[in-house]
C-alpha positions in Angstrom: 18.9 -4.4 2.6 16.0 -1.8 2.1 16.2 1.4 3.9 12.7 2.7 4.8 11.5 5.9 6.8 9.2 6.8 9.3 8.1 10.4 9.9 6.0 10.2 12.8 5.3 11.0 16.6 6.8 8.7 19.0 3.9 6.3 21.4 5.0 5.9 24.5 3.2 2.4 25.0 4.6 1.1 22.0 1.4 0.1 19.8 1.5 3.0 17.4 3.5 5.8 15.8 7.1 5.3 15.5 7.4 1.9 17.2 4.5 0.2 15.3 6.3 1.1 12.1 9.3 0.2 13.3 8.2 -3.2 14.2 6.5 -3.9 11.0 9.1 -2.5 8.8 11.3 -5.4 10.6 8.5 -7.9 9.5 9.5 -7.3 6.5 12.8 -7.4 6.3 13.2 -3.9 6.1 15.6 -1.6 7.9 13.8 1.0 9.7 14.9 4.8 10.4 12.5 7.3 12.2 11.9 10.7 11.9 10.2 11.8 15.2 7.6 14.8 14.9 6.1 14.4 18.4 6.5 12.7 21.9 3.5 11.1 23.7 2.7 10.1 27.1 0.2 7.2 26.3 -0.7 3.9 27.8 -3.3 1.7 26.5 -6.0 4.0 28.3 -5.1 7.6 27.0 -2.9 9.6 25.8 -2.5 12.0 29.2 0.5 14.6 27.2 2.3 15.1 24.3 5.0 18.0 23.0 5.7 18.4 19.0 9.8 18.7 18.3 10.9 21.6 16.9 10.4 21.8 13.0 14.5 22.0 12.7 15.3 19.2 14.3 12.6 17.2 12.6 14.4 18.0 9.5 17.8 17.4 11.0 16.4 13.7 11.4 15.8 13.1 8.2 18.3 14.8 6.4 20.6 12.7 8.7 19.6 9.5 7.4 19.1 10.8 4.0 22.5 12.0 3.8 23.8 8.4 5.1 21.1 5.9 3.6 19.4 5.5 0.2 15.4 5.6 1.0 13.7 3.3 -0.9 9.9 3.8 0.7 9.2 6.5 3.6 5.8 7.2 5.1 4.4 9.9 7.3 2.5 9.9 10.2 1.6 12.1 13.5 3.1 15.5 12.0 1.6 17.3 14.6 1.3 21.0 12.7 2.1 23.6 10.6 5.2 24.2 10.7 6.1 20.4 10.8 4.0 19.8 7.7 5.7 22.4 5.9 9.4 21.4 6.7 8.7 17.8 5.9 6.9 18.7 2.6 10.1 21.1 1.3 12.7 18.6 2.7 11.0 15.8 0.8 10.5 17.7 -2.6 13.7 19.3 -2.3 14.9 15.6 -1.8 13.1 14.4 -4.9 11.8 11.1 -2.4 9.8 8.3 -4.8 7.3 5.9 -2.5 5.9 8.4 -0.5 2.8 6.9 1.8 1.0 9.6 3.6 -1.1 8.7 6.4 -3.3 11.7 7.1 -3.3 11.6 11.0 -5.8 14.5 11.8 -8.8 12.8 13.8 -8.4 11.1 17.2 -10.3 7.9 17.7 -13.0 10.0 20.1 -13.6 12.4 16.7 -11.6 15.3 17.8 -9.8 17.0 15.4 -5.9 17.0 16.2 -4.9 19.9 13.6 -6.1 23.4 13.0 -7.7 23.9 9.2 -4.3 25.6 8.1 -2.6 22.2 9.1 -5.5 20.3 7.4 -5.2 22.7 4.2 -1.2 22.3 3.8 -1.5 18.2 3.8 -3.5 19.0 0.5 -1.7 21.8 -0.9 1.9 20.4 0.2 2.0 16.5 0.7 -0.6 14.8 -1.1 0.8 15.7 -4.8 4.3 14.3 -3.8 2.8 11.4 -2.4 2.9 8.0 -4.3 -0.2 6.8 -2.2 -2.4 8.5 0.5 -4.0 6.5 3.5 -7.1 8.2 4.8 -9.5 6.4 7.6 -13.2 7.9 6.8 -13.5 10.5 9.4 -9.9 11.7 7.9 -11.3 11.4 4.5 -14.4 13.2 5.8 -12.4 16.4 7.3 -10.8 16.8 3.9 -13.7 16.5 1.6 -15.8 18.1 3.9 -18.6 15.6 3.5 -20.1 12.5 5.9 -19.2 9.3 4.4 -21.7 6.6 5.0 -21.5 3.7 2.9 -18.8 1.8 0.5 -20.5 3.6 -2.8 -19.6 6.8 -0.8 -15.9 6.0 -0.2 -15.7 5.0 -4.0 -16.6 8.6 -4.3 -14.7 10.0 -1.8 -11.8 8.1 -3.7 -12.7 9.4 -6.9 -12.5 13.1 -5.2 -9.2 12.9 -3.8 -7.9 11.6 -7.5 -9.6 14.9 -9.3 -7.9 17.1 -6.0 -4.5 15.6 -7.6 -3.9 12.7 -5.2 -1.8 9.5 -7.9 -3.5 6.9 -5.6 -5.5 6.9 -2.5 -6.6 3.5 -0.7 -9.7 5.2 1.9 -10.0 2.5 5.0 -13.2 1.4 6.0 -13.0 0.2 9.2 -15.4 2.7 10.7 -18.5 1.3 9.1 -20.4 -1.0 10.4 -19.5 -4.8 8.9 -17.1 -6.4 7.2 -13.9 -4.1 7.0 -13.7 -3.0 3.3 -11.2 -0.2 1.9 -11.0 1.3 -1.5 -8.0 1.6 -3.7 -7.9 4.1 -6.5 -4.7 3.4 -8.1 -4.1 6.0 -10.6 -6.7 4.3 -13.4 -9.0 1.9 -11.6 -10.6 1.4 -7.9 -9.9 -1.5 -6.0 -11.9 -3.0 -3.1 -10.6 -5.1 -0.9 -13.1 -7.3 2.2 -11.4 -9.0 5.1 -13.8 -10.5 8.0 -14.1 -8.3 10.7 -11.9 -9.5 14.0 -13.6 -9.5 17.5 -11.1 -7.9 19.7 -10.8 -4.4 21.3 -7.2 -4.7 20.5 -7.0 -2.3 17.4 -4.5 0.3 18.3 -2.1 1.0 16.3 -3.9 -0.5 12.9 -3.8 2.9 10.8 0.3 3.1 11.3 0.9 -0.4 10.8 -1.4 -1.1 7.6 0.6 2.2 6.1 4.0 1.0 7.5 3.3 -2.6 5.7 2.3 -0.8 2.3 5.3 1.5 2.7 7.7 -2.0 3.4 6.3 -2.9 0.0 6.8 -0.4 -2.3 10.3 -0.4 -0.7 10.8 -3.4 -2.8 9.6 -2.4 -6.1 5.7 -3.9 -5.9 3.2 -1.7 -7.4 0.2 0.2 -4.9 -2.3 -2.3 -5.9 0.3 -5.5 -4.9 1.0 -3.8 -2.2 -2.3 -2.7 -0.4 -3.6 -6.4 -0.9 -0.5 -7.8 0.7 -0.2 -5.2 3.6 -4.1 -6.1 4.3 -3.3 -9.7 5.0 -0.4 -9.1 7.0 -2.5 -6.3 8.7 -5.5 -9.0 9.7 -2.9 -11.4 11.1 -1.9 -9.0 13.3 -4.6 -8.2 14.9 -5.8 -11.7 14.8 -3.1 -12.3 16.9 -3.6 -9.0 18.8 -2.7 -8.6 22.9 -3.5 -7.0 25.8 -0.2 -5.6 27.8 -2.4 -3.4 29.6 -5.9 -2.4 30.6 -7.0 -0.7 27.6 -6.8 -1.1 23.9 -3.9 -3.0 23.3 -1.6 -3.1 19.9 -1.7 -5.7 16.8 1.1 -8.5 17.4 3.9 -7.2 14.3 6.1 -9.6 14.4 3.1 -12.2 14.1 2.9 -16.1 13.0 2.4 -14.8 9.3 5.7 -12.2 9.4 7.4 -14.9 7.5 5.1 -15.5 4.7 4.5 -11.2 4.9 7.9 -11.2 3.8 8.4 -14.1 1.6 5.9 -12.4 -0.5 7.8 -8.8 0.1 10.5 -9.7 -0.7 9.6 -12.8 -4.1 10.4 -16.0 -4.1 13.7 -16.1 -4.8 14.4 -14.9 -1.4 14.9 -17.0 1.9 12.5 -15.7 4.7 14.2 -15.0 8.1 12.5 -15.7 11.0 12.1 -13.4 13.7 
């Protein structure tokens, strides 16, 4: 079985961080390991506190189940700051880690900024040349290039500029525009863009981890960015299709969904039996 990671902060309510990638790694037939960078207190409402773990024991975690497990795919999220960034940018170099999928957490869903410019600065300096693909939403894209993003034309841009900052690929999520949800794939020699119909339903939390989670499942099994991105976009809009509410706010995308199977039929290739969770 394929061994993937998660570096990540830990959701309390179970819709996002740790546990969404977690779930979807299982959707695909993945085994899932963790790397916790953070702890929330968070409900479908709010997040009402959250504490970073010390930098050491972040790499104790992963050196654990490097030390035990062969990675084949391992993806960051929530990394909180600094120091964090830092410790899991040497451990993974040092490490020499191939299917890296960096998921730029920096901008809360109200448009705060999460991490200082320092933090913001070391994701571009540190992480994003070991990464095999990086995941930015717009208004992460937007904090890094510095620029307002307004249209799909733009994002192909914004694409572009992440590829001459040194970034191999870079798939820039449009979900924040207004329409059809359309991302942009630049995969090292050509852009991609990929349209699903846009889902009516509050129930969105969560997406950014699992949609990166999914890719990451992938490329755990030897598919290339492009393969993967399209494939991690269909299993991404069955989840929320399927999406719930457990509580009074926002709730999470259903992971192990009706199309988990198929998600990991294709995964996986033909030649393999799907299990069914």
């Amino acid at each position: 079985m394929k061994v993937a990671l998660s570096i990540a902060g830990s959701d309390s309510g179970g819709g996002a961080g740790i546990q969404a990638d977690l779930l979807t790694f299982a959707a695909h037939g993945v085994h899932g390991t963790c790397a916790i960078t953070a702890i929330t207190a968070q409900n479908t409402v709010a997040v009402t506190a959250w504490q970073a773990i010390e930098p050491r024991m972040v790499r104790a975690q992963i050196e654990a189940v490097a030390d035990d497990m062969t990675l084949s795919a391992l993806k960051t999220g929530m990394l909180a700051n600094s120091a964090i960034i830092e410790v899991v940018a040497s451990v993974i170099a040092a490490r020499g880690f191939e299917n890296l999928v960096v998921d730029p957490v920096m901008v809360a869903k109200s448009g705060d900024r999460l991490l200082d410019p320092a933090a913001e600065l070391l994701y571009l300096e540190r992480l994003f040349p070991l990464a095999a693909l990086i995941t930015p939403n717009i208004p992460e894209a937007e904090a890094l290039l510095s620029r307002t993003i307004r249209s799909v034309d733009e994002m192909k841009d914004a694409a572009r500029s992440f590829a001459r900052l040194g970034c191999r690929a870079v798939l820039v999520k449009g979900g924040h525009l207004d329409g059809d949800p359309t991302d942009i794939l630049w995969d090292g020699s050509r852009l991609h863009e990929f349209v699903t119909p846009r889902i009516d339903t509050r129930n969105t939390h969560g997406t950014g981890c699992t949609y990166s989670a999914a890719i990451t499942a992938r490329l755990a099994f030897g598919h290339d960015i492009e393969t993967s991105v399209r494939g991690a976009k269909q299993y991404l809009t069955a989840a929320i299709q399927e999406s719930y509410s457990p509580g009074k706010g926002h709730g999470p995308v259903r992971h192990l969904n009706s199309g988990a199977a198929a998600a990991l039929a294709r995964a996986t290739g033909p030649h393999k039996k799907p299990r069914v969770y």
